[in-house]
C-alpha positions, -999 to +999 in steps of 0.1 A: +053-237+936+062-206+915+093-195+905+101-160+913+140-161+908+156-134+890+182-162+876+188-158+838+169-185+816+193-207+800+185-207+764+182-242+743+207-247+719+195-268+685+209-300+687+201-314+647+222-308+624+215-273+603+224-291+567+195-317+574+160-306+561+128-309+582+108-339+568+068-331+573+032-342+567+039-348+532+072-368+529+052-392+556+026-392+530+047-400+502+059-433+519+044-464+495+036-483+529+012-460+538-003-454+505-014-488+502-026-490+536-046-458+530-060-476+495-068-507+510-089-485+537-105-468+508-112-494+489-133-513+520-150-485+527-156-476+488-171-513+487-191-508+519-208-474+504-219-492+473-230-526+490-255-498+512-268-478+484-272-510+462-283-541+483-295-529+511 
């Protein structure tokens, strides 16, 4: 059911530390684990490509 209180919203309070820096897409993409994953996934489909345009 809706609320219709008039009760003040309690407002969140950051809980990480203010000295740390976000880390986003790109620091993930910077990992080497990943970056050989995504190689090896490149590379298969890279060799699949040319097996289709050139033996089949």
């Amino acid at each position: 059911m809706l609320d219709t209180s008039r009760d003040p919203v309690p407002t969140p309070t950051p809980t990480a530390a203010p000295s740390e820096e976000p880390r986003g897409c790109l620091f993930a993409l910077s990992q080497p684990p990943l970056m050989i994953f995504l190689a090896v996934i490149g590379g298969l489909l890279l060799m699949a490509a040319l097996h289709d345009l050139f033996l089949l």
